[in-house]
N, C-alpha and C positions, 0 to 999 in steps of 0.2 A: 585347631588346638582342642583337644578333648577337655570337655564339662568336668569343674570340680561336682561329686556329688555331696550334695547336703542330706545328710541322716541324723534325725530325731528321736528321742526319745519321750514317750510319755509315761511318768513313771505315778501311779493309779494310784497311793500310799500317801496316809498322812501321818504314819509314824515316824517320829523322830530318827531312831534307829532302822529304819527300813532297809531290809534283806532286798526288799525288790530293786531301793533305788541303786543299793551298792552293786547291785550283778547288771542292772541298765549301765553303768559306769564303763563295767569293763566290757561292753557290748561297743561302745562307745569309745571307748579305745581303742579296740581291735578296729574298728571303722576309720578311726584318724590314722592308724597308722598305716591301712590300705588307700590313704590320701585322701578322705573325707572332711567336709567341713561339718562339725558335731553342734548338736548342744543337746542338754538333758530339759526335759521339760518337766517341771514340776508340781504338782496340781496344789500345793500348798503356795505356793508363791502367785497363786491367784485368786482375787474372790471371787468365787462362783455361785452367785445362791441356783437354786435346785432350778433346773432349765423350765421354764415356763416359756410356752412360746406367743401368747397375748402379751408378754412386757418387752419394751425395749431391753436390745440387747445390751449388757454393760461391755464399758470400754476394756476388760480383761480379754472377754471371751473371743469379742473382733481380734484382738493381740494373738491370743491364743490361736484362734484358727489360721489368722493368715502364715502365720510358722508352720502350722502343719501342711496347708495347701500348700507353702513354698518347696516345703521336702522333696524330694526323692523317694528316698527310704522313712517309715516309720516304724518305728520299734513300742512295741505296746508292753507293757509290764504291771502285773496287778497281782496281788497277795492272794491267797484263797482265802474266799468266807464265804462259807457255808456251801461250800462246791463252786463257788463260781467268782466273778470279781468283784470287783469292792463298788460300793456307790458313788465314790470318789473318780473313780477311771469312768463308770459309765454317763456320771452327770456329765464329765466335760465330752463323752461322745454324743449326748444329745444335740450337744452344742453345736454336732458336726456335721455335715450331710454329704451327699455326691461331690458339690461343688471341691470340697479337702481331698477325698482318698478316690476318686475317678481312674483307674488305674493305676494309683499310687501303688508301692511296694510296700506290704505291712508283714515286720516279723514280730513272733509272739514268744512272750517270757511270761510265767508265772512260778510264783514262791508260796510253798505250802509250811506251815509249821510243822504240820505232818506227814502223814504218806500217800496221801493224794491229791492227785490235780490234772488227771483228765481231764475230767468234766468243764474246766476251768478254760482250757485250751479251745475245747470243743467249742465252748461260747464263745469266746474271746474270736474264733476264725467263722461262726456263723454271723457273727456280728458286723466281721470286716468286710466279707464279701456281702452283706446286707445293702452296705453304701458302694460296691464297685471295685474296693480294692483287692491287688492281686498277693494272695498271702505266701508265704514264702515255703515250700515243704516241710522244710528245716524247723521247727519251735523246741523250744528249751522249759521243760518244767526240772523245778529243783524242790525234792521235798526233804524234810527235817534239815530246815534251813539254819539252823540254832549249829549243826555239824560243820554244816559246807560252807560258811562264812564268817569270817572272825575280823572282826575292827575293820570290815570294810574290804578285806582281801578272801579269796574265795580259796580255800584250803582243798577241795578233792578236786584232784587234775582232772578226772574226766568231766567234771564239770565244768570246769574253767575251759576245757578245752572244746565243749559244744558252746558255751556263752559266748567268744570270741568267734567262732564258725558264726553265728549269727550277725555280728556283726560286719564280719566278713564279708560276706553273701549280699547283706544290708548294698554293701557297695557295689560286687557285682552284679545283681540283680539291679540296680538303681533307674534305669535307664531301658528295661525291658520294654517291648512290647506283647503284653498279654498276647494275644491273637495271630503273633507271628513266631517267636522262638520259646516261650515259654517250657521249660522243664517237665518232668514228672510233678504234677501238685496234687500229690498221694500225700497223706500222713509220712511224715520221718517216724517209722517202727520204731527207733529207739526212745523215743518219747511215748511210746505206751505203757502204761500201769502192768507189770509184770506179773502182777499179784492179781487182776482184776478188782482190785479193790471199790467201792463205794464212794464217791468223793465226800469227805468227812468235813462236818463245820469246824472249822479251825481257820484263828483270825489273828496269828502269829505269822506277821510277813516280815 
């Protein structure tokens, strides 16, 4: 009997209104309906004080981690500020090490208020293979997010239509082994800054 896979989201934002968490949603959707078991992770719905590692760990971040070692897939999502992610996403990756993303499958979403978010990516996939994880070609940046999102539903088709590819993939990749079938994991060109632009501070996610 083939493995349900379990894909998560960590969505890096403590905006109330977050661009980030609403397009982690439909990443996350497109995943359950390719018969995945979901759930969104939320960095607000934990207290995290700032990772120190001489303190006992608190009872959140043990919660926190064993969800994400459990996954399959994890879906990473963070706002740009100031070119790159938020504090919020990286505290709770300190939190994290080998043991979590060991070959885990990690896809990346970020949300610019503005018009870029290279840079953003760039981090976000230096960071992933830092602990082992195998990132996924495919990532998804969305910029002047204030356009492509309204009440929570993602208004430009082609966006909507790479967000859900990612979660897609989330599923078919779930189960990879790195070192035997692994894909092309080159940059997906369409996600490069077309403009070459600068990655700009802006901390509208």
């Amino acid at each position: 009997m083939k493995q349900t896979p379990v894909v998560v989201a960590l969505a890096g934002s403590m905006r109330d209104g977050s661009y980030t968490r609403a397009a982690l949603r439909h990443v996350l959707d497109a995943a359950e309906q390719r018969g995945a078991e979901t759930e969104l992770l939320d960095v607000r719905e934990y207290d995290l004080p700032v990772f120190d590692p001489d303190e006992d760990e608190p009872p959140e971040a043990t919660e926190l981690k064993r969800k994400i070692r459990d996954a399959d897939s994890v879906i990473w999502g963070s706002p740009v500020y100031h070119g790159s992610y938020s504090s919020a996403f990286r505290n709770v990756h300190d939190y994290c090490s080998f043991d979590e993303y060991e070959d885990t499958t990690v896809g990346l979403l970020t949300v610019a208020g503005g018009g870029s978010f290279a840079s953003t990516l760039d981090h976000m996939r230096v960071t992933a293979r830092g602990v082992h994880a195998w990132v996924l070609p495919h990532q998804v940046g969305i910029r002047n997010a204030r356009d492509k999102i309204e009440d929570g539903e993602i208004v430009d088709e082609s966006i909507e239509e790479r967000v859900r590819k990612l979660g897609e993939q989330a599923v078919e990749y779930a189960f990879i082994h790195p070192d035997v079938t692994a894909p092309d994991a080159g940059v997906d060109e369409e996600t490069a800054d077309p403009e070459g632009q600068q990655a700009e501070a802006d901390a509208d996610d």
